[in-house]
N, C-alpha and C positions, 0 to 999 in steps of 0.2 A: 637562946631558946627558940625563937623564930625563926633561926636558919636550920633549926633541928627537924621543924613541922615542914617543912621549904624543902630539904631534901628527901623525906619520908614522902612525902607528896608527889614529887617528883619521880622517888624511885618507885612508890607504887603503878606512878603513869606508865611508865618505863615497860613495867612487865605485864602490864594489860594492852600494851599496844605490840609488843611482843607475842602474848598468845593471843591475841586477834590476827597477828598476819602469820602467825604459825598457821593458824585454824584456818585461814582464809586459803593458802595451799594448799593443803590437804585434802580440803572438801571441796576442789571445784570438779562441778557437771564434766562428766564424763560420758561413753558410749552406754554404758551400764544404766546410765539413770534417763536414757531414753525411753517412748514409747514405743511400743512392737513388737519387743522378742527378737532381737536379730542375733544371729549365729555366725562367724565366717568359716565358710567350707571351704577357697582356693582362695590364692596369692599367686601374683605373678609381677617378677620384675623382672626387666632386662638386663643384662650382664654391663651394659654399656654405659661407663661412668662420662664418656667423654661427648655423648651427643644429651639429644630427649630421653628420657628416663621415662620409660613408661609403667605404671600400677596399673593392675588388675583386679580385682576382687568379684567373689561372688558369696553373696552372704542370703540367708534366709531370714524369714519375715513372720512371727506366727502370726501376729495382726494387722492386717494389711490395712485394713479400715482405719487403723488409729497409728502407723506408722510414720515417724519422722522421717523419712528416706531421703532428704538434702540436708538434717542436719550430720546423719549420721556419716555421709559423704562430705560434709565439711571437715571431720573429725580423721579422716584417712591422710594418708602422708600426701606430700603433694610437692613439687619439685619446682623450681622457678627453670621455664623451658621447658618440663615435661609435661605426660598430659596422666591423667588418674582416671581412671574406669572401676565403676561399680555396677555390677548387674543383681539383681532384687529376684528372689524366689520364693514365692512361698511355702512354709515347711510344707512338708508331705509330699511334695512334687520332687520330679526328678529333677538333679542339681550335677551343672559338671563341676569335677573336683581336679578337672585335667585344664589347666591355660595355654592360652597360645599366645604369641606378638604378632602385630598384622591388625587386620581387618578385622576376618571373623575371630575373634577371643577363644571360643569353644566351640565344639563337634555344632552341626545346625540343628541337630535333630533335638534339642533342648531348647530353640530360640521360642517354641508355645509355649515354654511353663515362665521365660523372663516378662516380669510384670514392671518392670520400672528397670531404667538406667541413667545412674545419676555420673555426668561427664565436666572434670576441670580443665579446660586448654592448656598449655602454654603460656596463655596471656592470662589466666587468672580467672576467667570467665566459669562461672559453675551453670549445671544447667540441668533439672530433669526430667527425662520424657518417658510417659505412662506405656507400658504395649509398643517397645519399641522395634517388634518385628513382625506387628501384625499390621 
């Protein structure tokens, strides 16, 4: 009788700790359940598996005032040895949807509407700078 309530007990535990770690994957924070509104307009990667792997992105912003902009750069792919670039537009501005590798990322004549650029090294180091061409 006691080992009857003993395993009932047990097997209950069993499937609540079950659909707790089910539910605990499924629902973890994503880009979605950020603040801001962000959109990505271009992607840019280098063909090049065998050195730095460079990411590019350029995404838009409807809320610039309440925007997460370094978690949402935490949340981009990110390469051990390569370096990840994000450039920050806010909607309604001109946005380039054309990437480059190199230096300058995009055409310059768009470097007044990028309001943030959130940048990972190589060495892991994340970092973002407000107006980074003014």
């Amino acid at each position: 009788m006691g080992n009857k309530k003993l395993n009932t007990f047990l097997g209950i535990l069993v499937v609540v700790l079950v659909v707790w770690m089910i539910r605990g994957t499924f629902m973890q924070p994503g880009i979605s359940s950020l603040k801001g509104g962000f959109t990505e307009v271009a992607h840019y990667r280098n063909e090049n598996n065998t050195g730095p792997i460079q990411h590019v992105f350029t995404v838009t912003v409807k809320d610039t005032a309440a925007a997460q902009l370094e978690a949402y750069g935490n949340f981009m792919p990110h390469h051990k040895g390569g370096n990840t670039k994000v450039y920050f537009f806010a909607a309604g501005n001109p946005v380039p949807d054309e990437l480059y590798p190199g230096k300058p990322n995009f055409d310059p004549a768009f470097n007044p509407y990028c309001i943030a650029l959130y940048e990972k090294t190589a060495m892991g180091n994340a970092s973002i700078e407000k107006n980074p061409f003014r």
